[in-house]
TORKE-856987 format. One record per residue (C-alpha): residue in three letters; chain; x, y, z. Coordinates in nm, 2 decimals. Example, Ala and Ser with C-alpha at 12.3 -4.5 7.8 and 13.67 -1.06 7.14 Angstrom:
2
{resn->ala	chain->A	px->1.23	py->-0.45	pz->0.78}
{resn->ser	chain->A	px->1.37	py->-0.11	pz->0.71}
***
This chain:
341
{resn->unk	chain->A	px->10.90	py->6.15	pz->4.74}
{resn->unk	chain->A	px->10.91	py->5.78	pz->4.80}
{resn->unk	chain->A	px->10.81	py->5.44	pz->4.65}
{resn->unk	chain->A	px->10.56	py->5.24	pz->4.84}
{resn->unk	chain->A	px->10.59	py->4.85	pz->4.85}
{resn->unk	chain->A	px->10.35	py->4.62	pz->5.03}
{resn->unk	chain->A	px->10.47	py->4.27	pz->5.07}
{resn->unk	chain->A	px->10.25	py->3.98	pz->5.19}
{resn->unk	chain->A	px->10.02	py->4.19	pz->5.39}
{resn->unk	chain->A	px->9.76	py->4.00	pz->5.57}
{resn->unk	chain->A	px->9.49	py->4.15	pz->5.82}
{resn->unk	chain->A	px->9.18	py->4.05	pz->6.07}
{resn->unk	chain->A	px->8.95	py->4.21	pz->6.25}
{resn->unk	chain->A	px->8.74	py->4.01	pz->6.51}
{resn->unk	chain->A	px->8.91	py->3.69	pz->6.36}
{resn->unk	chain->A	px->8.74	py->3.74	pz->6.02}
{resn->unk	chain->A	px->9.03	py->3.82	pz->5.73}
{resn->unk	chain->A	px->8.99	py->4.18	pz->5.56}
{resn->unk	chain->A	px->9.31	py->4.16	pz->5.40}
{resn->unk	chain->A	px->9.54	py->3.81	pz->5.29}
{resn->unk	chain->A	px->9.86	py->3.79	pz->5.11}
{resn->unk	chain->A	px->9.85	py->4.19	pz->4.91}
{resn->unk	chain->A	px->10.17	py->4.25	pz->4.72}
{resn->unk	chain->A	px->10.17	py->4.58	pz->4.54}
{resn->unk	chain->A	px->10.49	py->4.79	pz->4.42}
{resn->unk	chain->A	px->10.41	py->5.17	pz->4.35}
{resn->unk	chain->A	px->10.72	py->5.35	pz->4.23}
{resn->unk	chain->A	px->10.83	py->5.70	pz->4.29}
{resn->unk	chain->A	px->10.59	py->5.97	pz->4.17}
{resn->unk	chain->A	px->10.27	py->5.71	pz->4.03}
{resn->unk	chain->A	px->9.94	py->5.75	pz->4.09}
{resn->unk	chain->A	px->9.78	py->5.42	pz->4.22}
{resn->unk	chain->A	px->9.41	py->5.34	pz->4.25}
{resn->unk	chain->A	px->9.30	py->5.06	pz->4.45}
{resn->unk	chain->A	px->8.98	py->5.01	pz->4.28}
{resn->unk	chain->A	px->8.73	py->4.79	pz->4.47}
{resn->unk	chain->A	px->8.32	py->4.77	pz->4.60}
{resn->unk	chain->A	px->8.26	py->4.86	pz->4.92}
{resn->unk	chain->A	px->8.41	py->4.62	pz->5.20}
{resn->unk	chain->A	px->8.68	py->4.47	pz->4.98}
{resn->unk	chain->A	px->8.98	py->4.70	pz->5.18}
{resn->unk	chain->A	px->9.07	py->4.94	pz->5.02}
{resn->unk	chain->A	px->9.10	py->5.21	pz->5.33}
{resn->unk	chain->A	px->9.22	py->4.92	pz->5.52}
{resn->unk	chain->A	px->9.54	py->4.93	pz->5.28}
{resn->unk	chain->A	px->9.54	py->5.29	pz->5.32}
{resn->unk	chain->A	px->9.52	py->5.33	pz->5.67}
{resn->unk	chain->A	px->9.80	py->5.07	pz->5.73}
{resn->unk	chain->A	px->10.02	py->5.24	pz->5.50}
{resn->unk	chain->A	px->9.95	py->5.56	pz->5.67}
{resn->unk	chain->A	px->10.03	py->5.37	pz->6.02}
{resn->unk	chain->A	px->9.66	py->5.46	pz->6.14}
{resn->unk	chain->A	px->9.67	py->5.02	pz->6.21}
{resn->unk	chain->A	px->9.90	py->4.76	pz->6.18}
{resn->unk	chain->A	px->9.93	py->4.44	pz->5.94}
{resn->unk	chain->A	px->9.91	py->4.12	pz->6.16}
{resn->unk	chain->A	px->10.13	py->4.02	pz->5.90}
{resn->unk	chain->A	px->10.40	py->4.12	pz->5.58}
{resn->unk	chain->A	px->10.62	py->4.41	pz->5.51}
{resn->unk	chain->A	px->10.53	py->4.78	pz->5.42}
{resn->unk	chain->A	px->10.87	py->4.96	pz->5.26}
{resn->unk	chain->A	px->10.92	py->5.36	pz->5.21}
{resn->unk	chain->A	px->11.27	py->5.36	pz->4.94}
{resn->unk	chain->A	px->11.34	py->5.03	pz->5.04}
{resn->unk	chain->A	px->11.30	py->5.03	pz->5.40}
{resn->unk	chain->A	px->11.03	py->4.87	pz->5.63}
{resn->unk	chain->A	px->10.80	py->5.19	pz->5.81}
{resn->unk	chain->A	px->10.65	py->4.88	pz->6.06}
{resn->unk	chain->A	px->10.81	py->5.04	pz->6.36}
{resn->unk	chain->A	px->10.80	py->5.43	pz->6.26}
{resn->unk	chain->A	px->10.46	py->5.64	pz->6.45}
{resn->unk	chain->A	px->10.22	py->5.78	pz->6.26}
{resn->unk	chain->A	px->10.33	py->6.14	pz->6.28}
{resn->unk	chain->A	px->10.69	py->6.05	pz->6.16}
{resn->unk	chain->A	px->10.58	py->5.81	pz->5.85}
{resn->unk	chain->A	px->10.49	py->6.10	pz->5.63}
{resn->unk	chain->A	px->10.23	py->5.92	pz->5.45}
{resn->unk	chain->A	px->9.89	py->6.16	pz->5.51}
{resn->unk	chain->A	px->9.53	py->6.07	pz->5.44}
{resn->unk	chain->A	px->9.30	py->6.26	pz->5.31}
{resn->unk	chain->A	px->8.96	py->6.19	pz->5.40}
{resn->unk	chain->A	px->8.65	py->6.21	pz->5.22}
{resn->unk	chain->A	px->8.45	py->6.44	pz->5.50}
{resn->unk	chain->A	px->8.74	py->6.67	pz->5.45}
{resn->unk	chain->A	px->8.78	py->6.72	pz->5.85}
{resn->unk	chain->A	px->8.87	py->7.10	pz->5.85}
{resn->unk	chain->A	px->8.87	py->7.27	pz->6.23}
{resn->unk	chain->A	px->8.54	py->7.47	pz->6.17}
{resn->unk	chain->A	px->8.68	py->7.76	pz->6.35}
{resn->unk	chain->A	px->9.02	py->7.83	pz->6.17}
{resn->unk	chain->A	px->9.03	py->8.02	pz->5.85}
{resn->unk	chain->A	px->9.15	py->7.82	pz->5.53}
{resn->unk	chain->A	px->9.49	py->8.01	pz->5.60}
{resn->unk	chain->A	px->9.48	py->7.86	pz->6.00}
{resn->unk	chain->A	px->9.39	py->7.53	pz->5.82}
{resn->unk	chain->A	px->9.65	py->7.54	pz->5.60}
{resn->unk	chain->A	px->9.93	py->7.64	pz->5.84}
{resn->unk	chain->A	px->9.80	py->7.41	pz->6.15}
{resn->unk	chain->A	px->10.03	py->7.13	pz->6.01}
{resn->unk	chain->A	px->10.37	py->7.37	pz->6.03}
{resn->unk	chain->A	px->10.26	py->7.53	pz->6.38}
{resn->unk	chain->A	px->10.26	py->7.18	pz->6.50}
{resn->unk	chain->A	px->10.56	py->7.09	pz->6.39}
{resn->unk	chain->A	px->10.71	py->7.44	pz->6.55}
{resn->unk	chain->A	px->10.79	py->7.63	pz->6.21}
{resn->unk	chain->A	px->10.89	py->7.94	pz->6.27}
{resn->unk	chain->A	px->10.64	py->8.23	pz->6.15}
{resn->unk	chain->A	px->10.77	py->8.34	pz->5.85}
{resn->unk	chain->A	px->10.84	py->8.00	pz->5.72}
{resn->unk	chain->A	px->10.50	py->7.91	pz->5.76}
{resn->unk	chain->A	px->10.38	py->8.30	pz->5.60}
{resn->unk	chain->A	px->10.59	py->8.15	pz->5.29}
{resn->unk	chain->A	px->10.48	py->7.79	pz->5.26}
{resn->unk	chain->A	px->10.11	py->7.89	pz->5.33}
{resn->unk	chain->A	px->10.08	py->8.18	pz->5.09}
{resn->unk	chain->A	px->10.28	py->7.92	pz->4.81}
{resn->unk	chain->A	px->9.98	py->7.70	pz->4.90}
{resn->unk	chain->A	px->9.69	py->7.88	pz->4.87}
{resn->unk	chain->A	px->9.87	py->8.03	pz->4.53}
{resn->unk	chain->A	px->9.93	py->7.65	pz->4.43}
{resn->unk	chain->A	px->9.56	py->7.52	pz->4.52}
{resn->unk	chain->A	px->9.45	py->7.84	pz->4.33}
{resn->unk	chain->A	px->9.26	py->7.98	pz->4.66}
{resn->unk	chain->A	px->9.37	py->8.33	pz->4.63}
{resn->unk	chain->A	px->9.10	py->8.59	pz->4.84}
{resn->unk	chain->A	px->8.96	py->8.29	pz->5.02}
{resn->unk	chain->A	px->9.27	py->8.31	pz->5.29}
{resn->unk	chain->A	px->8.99	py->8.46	pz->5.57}
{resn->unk	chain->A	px->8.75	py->8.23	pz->5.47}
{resn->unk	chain->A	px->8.59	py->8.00	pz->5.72}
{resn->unk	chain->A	px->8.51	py->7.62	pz->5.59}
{resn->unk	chain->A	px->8.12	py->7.73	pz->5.65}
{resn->unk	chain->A	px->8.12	py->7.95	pz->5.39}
{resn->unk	chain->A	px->8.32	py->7.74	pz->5.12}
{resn->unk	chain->A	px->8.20	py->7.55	pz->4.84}
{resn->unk	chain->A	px->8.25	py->7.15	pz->4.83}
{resn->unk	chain->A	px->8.52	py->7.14	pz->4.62}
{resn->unk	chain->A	px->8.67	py->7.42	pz->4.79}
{resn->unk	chain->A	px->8.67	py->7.30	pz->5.12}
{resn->unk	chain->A	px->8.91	py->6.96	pz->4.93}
{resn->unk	chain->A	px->9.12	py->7.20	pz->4.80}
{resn->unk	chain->A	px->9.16	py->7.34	pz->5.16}
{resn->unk	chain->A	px->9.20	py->6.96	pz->5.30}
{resn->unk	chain->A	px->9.46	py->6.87	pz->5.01}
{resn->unk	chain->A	px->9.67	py->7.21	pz->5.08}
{resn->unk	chain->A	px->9.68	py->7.18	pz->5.43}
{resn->unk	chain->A	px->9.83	py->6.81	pz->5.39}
{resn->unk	chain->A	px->10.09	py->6.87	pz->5.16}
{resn->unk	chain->A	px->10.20	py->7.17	pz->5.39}
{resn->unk	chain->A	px->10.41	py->6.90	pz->5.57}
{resn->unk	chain->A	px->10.59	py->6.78	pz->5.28}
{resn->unk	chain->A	px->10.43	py->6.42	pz->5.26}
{resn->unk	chain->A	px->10.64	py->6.17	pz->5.09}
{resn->unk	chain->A	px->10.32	py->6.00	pz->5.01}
{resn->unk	chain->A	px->10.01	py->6.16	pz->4.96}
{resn->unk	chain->A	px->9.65	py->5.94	pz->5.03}
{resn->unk	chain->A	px->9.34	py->5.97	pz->4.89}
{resn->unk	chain->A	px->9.05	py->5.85	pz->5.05}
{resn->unk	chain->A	px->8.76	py->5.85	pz->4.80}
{resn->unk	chain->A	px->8.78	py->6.25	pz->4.76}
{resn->unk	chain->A	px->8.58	py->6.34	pz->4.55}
{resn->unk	chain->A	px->8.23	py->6.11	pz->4.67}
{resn->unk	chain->A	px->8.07	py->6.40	pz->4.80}
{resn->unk	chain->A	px->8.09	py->6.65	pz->4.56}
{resn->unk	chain->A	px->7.84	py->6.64	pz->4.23}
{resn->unk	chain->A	px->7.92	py->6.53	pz->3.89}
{resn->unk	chain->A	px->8.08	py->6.84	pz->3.74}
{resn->unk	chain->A	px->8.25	py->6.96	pz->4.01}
{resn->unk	chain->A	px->8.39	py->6.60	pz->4.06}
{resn->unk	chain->A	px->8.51	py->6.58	pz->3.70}
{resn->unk	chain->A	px->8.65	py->6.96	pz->3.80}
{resn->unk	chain->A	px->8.83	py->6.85	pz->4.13}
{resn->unk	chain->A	px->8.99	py->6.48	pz->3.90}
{resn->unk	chain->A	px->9.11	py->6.70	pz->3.65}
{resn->unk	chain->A	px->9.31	py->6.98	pz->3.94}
{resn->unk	chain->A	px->9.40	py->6.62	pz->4.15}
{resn->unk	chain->A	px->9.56	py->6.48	pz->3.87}
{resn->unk	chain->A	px->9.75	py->6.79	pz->3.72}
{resn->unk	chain->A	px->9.88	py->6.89	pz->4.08}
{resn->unk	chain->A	px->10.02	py->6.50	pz->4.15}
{resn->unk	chain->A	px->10.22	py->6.55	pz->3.81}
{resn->unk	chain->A	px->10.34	py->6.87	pz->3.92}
{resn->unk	chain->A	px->10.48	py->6.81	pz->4.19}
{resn->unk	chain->A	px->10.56	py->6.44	pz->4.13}
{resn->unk	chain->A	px->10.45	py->6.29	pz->4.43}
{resn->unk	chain->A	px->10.34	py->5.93	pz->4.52}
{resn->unk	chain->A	px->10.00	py->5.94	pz->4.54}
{resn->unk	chain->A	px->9.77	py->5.61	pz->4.62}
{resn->unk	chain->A	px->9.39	py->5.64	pz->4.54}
{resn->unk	chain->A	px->9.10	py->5.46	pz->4.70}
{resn->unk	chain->A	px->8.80	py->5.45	pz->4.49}
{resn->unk	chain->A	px->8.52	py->5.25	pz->4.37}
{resn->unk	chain->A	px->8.43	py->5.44	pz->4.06}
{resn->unk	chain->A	px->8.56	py->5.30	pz->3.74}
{resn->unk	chain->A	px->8.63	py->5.58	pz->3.53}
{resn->unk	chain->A	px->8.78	py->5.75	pz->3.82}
{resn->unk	chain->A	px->9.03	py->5.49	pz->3.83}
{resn->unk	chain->A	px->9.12	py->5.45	pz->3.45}
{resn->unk	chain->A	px->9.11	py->5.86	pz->3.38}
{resn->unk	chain->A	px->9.33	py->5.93	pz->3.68}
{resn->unk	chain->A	px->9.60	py->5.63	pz->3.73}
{resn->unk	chain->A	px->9.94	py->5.48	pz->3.61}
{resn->unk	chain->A	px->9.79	py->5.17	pz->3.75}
{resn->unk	chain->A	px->9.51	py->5.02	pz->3.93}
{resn->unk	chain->A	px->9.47	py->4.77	pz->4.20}
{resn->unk	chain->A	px->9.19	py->4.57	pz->4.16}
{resn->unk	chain->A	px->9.07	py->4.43	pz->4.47}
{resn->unk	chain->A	px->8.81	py->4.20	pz->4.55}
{resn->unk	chain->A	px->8.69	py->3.99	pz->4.87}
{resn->unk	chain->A	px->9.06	py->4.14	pz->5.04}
{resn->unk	chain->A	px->9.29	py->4.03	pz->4.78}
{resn->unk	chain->A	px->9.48	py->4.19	pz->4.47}
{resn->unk	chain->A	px->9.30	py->4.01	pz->4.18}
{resn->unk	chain->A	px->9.49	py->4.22	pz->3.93}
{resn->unk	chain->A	px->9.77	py->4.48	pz->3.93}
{resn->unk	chain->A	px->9.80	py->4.62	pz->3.61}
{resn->unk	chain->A	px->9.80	py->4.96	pz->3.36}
{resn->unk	chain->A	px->9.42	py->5.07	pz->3.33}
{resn->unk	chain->A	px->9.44	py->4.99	pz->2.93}
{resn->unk	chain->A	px->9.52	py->4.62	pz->3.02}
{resn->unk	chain->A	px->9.31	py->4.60	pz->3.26}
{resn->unk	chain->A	px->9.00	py->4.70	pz->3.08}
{resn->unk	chain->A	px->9.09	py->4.52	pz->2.77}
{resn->unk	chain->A	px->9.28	py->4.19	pz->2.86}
{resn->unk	chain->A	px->9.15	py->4.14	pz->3.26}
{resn->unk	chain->A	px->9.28	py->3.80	pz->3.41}
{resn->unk	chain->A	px->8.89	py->3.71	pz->3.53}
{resn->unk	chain->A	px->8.57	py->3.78	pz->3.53}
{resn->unk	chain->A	px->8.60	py->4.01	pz->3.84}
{resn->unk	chain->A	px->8.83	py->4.22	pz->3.72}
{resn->unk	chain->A	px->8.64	py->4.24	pz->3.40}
{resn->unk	chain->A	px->8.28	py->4.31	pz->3.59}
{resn->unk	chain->A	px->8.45	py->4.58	pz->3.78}
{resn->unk	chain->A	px->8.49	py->4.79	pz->3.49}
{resn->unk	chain->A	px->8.15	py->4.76	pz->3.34}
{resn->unk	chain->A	px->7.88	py->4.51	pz->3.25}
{resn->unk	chain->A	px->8.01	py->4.26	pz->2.97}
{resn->unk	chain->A	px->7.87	py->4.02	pz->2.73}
{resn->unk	chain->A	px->7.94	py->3.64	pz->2.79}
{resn->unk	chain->A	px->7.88	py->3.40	pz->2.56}
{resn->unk	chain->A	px->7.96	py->3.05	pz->2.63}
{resn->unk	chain->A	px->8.06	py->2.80	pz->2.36}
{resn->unk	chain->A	px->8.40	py->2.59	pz->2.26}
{resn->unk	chain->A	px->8.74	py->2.68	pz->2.09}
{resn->unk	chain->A	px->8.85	py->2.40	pz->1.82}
{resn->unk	chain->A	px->9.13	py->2.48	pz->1.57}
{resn->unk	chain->A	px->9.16	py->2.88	pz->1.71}
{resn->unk	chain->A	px->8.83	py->2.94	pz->1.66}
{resn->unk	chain->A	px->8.57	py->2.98	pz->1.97}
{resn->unk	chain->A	px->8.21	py->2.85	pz->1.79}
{resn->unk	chain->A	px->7.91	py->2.94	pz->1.98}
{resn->unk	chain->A	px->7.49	py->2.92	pz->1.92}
{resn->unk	chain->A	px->7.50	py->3.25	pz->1.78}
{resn->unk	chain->A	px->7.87	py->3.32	pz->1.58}
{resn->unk	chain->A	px->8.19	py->3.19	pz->1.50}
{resn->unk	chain->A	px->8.51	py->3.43	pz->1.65}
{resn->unk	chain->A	px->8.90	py->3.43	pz->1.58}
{resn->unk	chain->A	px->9.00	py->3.29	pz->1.86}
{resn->unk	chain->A	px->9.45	py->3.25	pz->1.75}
{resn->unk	chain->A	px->9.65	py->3.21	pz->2.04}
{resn->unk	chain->A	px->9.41	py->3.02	pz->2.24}
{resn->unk	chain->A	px->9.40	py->2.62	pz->2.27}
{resn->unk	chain->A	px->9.10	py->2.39	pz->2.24}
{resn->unk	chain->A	px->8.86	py->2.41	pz->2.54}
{resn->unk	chain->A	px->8.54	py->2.23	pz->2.53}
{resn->unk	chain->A	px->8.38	py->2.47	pz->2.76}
{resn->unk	chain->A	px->8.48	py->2.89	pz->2.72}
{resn->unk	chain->A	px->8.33	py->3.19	pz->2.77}
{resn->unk	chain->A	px->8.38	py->3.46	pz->2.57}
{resn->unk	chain->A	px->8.35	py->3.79	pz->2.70}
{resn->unk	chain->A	px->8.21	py->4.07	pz->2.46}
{resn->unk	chain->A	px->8.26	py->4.48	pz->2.59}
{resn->unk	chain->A	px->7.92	py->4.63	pz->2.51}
{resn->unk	chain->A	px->8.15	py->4.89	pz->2.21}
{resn->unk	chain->A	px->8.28	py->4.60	pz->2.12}
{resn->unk	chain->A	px->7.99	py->4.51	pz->1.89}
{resn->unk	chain->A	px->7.91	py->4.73	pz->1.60}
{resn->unk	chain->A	px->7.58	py->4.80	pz->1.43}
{resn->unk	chain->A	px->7.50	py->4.78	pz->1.08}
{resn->unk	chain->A	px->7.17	py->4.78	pz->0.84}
{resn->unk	chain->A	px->7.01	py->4.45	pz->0.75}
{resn->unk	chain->A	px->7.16	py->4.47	pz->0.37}
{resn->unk	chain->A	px->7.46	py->4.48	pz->0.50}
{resn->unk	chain->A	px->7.74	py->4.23	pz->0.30}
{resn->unk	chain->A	px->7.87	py->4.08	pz->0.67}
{resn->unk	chain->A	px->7.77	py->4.00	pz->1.02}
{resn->unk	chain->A	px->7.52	py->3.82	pz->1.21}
{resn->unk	chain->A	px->7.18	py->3.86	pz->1.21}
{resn->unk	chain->A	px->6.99	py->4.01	pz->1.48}
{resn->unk	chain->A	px->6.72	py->4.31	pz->1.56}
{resn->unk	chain->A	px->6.69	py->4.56	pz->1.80}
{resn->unk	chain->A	px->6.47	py->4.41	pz->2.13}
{resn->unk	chain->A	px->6.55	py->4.76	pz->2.32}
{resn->unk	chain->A	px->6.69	py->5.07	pz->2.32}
{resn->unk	chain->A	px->6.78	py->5.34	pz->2.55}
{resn->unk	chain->A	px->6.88	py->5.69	pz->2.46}
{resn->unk	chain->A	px->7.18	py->5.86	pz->2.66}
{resn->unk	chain->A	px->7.26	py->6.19	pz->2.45}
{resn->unk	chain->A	px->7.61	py->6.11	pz->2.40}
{resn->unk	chain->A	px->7.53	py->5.75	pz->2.34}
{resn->unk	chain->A	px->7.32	py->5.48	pz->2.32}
{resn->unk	chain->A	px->7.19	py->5.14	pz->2.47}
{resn->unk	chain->A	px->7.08	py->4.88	pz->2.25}
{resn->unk	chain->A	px->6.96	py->4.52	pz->2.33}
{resn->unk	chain->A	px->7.02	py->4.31	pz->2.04}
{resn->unk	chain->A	px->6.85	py->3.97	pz->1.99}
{resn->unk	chain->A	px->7.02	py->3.69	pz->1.81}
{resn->unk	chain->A	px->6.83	py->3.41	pz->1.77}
{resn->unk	chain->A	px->6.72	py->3.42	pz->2.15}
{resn->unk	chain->A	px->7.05	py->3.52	pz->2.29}
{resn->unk	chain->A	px->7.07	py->3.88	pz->2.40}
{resn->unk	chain->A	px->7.39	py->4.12	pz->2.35}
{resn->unk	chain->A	px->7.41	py->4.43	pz->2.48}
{resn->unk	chain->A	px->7.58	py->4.70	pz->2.27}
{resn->unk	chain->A	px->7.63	py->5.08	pz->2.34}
{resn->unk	chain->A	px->7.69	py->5.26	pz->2.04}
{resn->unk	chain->A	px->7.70	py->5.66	pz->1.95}
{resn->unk	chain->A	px->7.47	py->5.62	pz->1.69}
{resn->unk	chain->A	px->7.13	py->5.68	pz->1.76}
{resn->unk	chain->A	px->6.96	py->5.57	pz->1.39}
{resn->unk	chain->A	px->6.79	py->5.26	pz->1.53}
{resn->unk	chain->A	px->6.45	py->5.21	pz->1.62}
{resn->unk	chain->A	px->6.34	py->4.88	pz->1.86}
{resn->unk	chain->A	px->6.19	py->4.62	pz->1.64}
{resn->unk	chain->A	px->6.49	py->4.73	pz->1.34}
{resn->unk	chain->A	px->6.63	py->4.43	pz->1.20}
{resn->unk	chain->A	px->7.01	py->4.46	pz->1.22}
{resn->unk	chain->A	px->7.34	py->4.30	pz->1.16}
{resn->unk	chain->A	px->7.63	py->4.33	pz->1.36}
{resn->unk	chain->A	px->8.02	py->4.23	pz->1.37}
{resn->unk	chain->A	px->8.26	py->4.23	pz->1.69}
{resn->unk	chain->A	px->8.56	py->4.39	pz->1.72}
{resn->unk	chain->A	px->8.77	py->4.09	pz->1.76}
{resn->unk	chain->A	px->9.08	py->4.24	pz->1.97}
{resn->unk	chain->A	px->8.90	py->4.32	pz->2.23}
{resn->unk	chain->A	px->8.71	py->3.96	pz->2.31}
{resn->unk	chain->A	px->8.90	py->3.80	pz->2.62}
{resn->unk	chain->A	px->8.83	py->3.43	pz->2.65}
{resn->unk	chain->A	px->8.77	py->3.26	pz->3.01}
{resn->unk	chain->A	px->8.78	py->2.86	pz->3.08}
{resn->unk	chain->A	px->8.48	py->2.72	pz->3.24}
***
């Protein structure tokens, strides 16, 4: 296994900049995400750590040493993609085993390593199997086996799991995950799902416009982000803008705790949606408000609350109020992040 460092990297295509100035340190054995909307870099990070391009600029080190000048072939950091890219006309076992014939393994080597595998991917009976007549998740499994047949030190993801539907996504997260502890190896993640990111990392990346706006622990991230991208990336928030005097952020609508903070004229403070908590209009505390909308969701629920003309947005599991209800609510206060204007 190896650690993965990526110091001052910096890169351009056509003279416009995709990627300026990314630092990130990934020790041995952690699952990264770099977490990001579409065009912000992400599989340009991972194709220059795989050696598919190079960096115009900056370092990138396997266990402490630079990987600039080693091919491709030899850097044993492997993609896998999110089209899969199986050879149609091999089996999953002449899938699996392609890797090791290149690489001149003798016969029996490869009989053992394959057969370990298919065993490990749990794709016993499916050895003969073409790629044609595999299910979606199946076919990753395949795609996932045949790479670490090599022995990567590193192991890429390349938004795995886009094509498949929603329960056999959470399916193939859930077998990811519990094979990349098993066998402890360095895995980096490129995604632009959320929850994919938190439910699957040691850390996250966040990236935006080419640059590492946060590296952090997904708990951190999601409850103390440095900016308002980082804190948009995991969700819509509530942002209320009003002023911090004495440790305490005043606003139209509410007065917050705001200790640790110093006076600001102008401050925003940003709100998660479960942040805020519902309770009936007789109820001793809170702030006044009633329900403007509301969206049922099974497990939970979407509510618009109005407070005298300023509109939270709170989702809730309790389903017991009705548009039009006259409410009160009160925030959970360790969760409120303030941001300068």
């Amino acid at each position: 296994m190896s650690s993965v460092k990526l110091v001052n990297i910096t890169k351009s295509f056509d003279e416009k900049i995709v990627l300026e100035n990314i630092n990130i340190d990934i020790k041995d054995g952690e699952l990264v995400s770099l977490l990001g909307v579409s065009g912000c870099g992400k599989s340009t990070t991972l194709q220059l750590i795989a050696g598919l391009i190079n960096p115009d600029s900056g370092d990138i080190i396997f266990n402490d040493k630079s990987v600039l000048n080693i091919p491709t072939g030899k850097r044993e950091a492997v993609i896998v993609f999110q089209d899969y890219l199986l050879f149609p006309h091999m089996s999953v076992y002449e899938n699996i085993e392609f890797g090791l014939k290149m690489k001149n393994i003798n016969k029996k080597t490869r009989k053992d390593k394959v057969n370990e595998l298919i065993k490990l991917v749990k794709l016993n009976g499916y050895e003969n199997k073409y790629p044609s007549e595999l299910s979606g998740g199946q076919k990753q499994r395949v795609a996932i086996a045949r790479t670490l047949a090599i022995n990567p030190k590193v192991l890429l993801l390349d938004e795995p799991f886009s094509n498949l539907d929603i329960n056999l996504r959470n399916e193939m997260r859930e077998f990811v995950l519990n094979l990349q502890k098993k066998l402890n190896i360095t895995t980096i993640l490129v995604t632009h799902d959320k929850e994919e990111a938190l439910i699957m990392s040691d850390k996250i990346a966040v990236m935006v416009e080419g640059k590492i706006e946060q590296f952090d622990k997904p708990t951190t991230l999601y409850q103390n982000p440095k900016t308002k991208s980082v804190a948009n990336i995991f969700g819509e928030r509530n942002y209320i803008k009003g002023k911090i005097e004495n440790e305490v952020f005043k606003s139209n609508i509410f007065y917050i705790d705001a200790k640790g903070y110093n006076d600001l004229d102008i401050v925003e403070a940003m709100i998660p949606k479960e942040c805020i908590k519902l309770y009936s209009a007789n109820y001793n505390d809170g702030v006044n408000g009633y329900i403007q909308r509301k969206q049922y969701a099974g497990d939970k629920t979407f509510y618009d609350i109005n407070i005298n003309g300023e509109v939270l947005k709170c989702t809730s599991i309790s389903n017991e109020y009705n548009q039009g209800d006259d409410i009160k609510i009160c925030i959970d206060r360790d969760n409120i992040v303030f941001f300068p204007l």
